[in-house]
N, C-alpha and C positions, 0 to 999 in steps of 0.2 A: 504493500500500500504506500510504501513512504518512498519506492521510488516512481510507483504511476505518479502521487502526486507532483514530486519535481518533473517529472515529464511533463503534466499537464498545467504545471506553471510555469513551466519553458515557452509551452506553445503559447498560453496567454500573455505573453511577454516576446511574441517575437521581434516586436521595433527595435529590443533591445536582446543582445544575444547573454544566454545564461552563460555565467561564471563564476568560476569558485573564487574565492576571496579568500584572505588572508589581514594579520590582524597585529597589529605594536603595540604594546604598552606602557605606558611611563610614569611614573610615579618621583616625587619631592618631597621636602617636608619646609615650610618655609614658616619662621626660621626653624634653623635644624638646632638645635642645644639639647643635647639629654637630662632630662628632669624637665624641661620646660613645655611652655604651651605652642603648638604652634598651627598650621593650617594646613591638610591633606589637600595636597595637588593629586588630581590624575587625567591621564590626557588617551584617548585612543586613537589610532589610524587605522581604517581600513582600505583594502587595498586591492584589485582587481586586476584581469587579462587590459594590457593595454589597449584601449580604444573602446573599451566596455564599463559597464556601472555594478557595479558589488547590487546584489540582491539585495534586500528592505530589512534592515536589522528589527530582531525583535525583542531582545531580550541581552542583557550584559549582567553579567556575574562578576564583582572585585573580590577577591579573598585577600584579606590585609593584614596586617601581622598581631601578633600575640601582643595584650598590655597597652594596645590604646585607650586612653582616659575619654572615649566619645561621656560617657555616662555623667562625667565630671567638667565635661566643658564648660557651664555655662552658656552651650546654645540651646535655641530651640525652645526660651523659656515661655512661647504662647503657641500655638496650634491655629491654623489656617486649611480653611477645609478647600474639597473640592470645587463646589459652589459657587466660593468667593472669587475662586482664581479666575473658573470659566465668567465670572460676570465681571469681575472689575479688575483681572491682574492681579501681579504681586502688590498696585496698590490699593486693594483692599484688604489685605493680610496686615496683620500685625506687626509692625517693624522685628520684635521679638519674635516674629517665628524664623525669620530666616534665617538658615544654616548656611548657605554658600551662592556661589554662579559661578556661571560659565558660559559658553558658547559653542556653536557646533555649526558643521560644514556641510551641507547637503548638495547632492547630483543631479539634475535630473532632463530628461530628454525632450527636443521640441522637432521630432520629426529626425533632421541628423544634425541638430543644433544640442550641444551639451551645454546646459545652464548652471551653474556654481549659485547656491544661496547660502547664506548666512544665516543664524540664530540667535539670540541672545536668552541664554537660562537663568533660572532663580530657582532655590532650591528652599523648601518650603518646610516646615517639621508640621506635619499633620496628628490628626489621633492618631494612638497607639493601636497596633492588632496584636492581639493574643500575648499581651506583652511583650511585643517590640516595638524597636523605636520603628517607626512610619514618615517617610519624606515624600514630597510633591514637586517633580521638576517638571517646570512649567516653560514654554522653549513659545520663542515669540519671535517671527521673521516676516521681510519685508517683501513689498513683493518682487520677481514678478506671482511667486506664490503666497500670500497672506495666509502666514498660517500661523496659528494658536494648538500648540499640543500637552497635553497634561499627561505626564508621566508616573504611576505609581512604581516606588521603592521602598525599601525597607530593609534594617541592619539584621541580620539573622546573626546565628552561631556555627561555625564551622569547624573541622577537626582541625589537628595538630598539621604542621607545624603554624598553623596562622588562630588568628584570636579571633575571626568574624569574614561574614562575608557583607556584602552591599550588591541588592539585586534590585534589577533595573527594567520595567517591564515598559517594553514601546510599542506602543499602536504602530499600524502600518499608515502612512500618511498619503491619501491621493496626491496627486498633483492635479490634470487638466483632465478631461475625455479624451479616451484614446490612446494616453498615453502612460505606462508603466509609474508606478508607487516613485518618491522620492527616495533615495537611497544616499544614506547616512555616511559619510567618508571619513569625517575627524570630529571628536571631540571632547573639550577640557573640562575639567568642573572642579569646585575647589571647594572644602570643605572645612569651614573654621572661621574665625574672625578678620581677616583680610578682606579689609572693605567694607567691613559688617559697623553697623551702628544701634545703639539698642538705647533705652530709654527707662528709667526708673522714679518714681515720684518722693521726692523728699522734701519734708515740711513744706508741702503746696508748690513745690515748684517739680520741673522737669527737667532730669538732666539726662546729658547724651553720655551713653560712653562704650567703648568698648571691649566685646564678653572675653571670655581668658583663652579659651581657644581650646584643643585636644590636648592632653595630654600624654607626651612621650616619657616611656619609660628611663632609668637613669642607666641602665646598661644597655649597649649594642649586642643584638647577640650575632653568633660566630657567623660569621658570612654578611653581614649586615639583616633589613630590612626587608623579608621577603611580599611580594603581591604576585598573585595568579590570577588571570581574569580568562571566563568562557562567556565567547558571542553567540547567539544564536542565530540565524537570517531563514525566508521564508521559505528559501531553497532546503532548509532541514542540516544545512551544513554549520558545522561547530567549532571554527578554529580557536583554537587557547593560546594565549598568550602568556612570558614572563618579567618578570623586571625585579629589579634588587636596590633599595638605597642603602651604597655605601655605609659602613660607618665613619662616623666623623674621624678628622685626623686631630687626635691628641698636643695642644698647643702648653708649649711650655713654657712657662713666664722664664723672661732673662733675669739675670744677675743684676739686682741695683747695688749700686755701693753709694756710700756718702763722700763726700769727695772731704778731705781733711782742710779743718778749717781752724784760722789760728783763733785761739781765746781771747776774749777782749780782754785787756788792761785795765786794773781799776787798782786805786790807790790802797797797797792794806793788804791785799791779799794779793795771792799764787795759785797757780797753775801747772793741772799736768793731764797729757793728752794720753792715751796708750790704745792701741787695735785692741776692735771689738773679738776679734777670734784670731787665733795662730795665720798667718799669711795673708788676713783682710785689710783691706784697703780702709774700711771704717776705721773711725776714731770715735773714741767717748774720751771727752774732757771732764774734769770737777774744776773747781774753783774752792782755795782753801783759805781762810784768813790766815792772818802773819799768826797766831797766837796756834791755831788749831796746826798749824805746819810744822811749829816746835814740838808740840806736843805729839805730834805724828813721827817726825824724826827721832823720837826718843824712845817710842815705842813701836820702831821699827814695823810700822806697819804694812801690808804689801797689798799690792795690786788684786782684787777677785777674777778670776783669770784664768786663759790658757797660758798667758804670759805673766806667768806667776814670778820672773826676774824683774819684774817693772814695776816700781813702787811709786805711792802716791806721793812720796815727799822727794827729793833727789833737787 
């Protein structure tokens, strides 16, 4: 059955010749600091026989790594339904529900003319299902196709080695009469507070600011940051993609030293400089009066010290 149908959505698609696709994935953390907050990039390319259009994606799968803080972000802290989106946009949603945007790059055919459109996403935190978190990505393009698409997702759980997955369910989108569905080729979405603004009420007034972002764990583990993502397209074909964020490189503070500096002068009293440690460039001065200096030379007192030959009086 599942290859009569790609046969018979070959032939319904003959303007445009059926092709298998293939598929990139990228993945950031911006900023990257371990223990800190920061904001999930991910970006897809899909990729077809040259001179042809990749089939009508319908579905995307992120698996992401173990010990992301989604839950402690501070995003998402109001919900914005379906409804509101299809009637007024993201702005009729909540400043607080939105989790992210992005963009995305569409194909599509005008007889033997290949038309390129654009998208702009907003990434929406909707109610919860069955206790997961639930998003709304709402993708909004100009024309020569005007289209408004609402996309349901949602963070599931996934096995080991990754901490969750993120699944992505897309409608197939007409384009004109006559002519084959829009087909999906690039796209990015970001997840976090990068660019986000949110709003809370304190003693009667409203202020803006913005939320802490995901939280990354304080260890890299071995190999770095792994993400696995599976496309799905209307062809029934599956390609999977990999990507890996580096671990950060280990930055080592340099050596300060204090650069030796002479004591001031004062009427009465003395002075004596001696290195802070065995071979160090530092110095620690004291200042002694004339009386307390006698009384130090007479009690031979010495230096606390690596350079325990170096006395305070001399």
């Amino acid at each position: 059955m599942g290859a009569l149908a790609t046969i018979l959505i070959c032939l319904q698609l003959a303007s445009a010749a059926c092709a298998s696709q293939s598929a990139i994935l990228g993945a950031s953390f911006t900023p990257y600091r371990l223990g800190g907050r920061t904001t999930i990039d991910l970006s897809f390319q899909i990729k077809a026989t040259a001179g042809q259009i990749p089939s009508a994606l319908t579905e995307i799968e992120v698996r992401y790594p173990q010990d992301l803080g989604f839950a402690l972000s501070g995003l998402g802290l109001a919900v914005c339904s379906a409804a509101l989106l299809e009637a007024a946009g993201t702005s009729g949603c909540p400043a607080n529900s939105i989790m992210g945007r992005g963009s995305a790059l569409a194909e599509l055919r005008f007889g033997d003319q290949l038309v390129t459109e654009s998208a702009s996403i907003s990434i929406a935190r909707a109610p919860d299902q069955e206790g997961h978190i639930a998003l709304l990505l709402y993708a909004s393009g100009p024309s020569p196709v005007n289209t408004q698409v609402l996309s349901p997702a949602q963070l599931l759980p996934a096995s080991a080695p990754f901490g969750g997955r993120l699944n992505i369910q897309l409608p197939v989108i007409p384009s004109v009469p006559g002519a084959p569905g829009i087909a999906i080729v690039a796209m990015s979405i970001t997840i976090g507070p990068q660019d986000l603004t949110y709003y809370e009420q304190a003693e009667g007034s409203t202020l803006a600011y913005t939320p802490k972002g995901i939280l990354l764990p304080i260890t890299c583990p071995h190999g770095g940051f792994p993400f696995a993502a599976t496309f799905s397209f209307l062809d029934h074909s599956h390609p999977q993609a990999h990507t890996t964020v580096p671990c950060p490189e280990l930055r080592h503070r340099p050596h300060r030293t204090i650069p030796a500096i002479a004591p001031p002068r004062r009427a009465g009293w003395s002075f004596r400089c001696a290195p802070r440690a065995v071979g160090s460039q530092d110095r620690v001065c004291e200042a002694l009066p004339r009386k307390a200096l006698v009384h130090c030379l007479r009690r031979r007192h010495r230096w606390p010290g690596p350079d325990a030959s170096a006395s305070w009086c001399e």
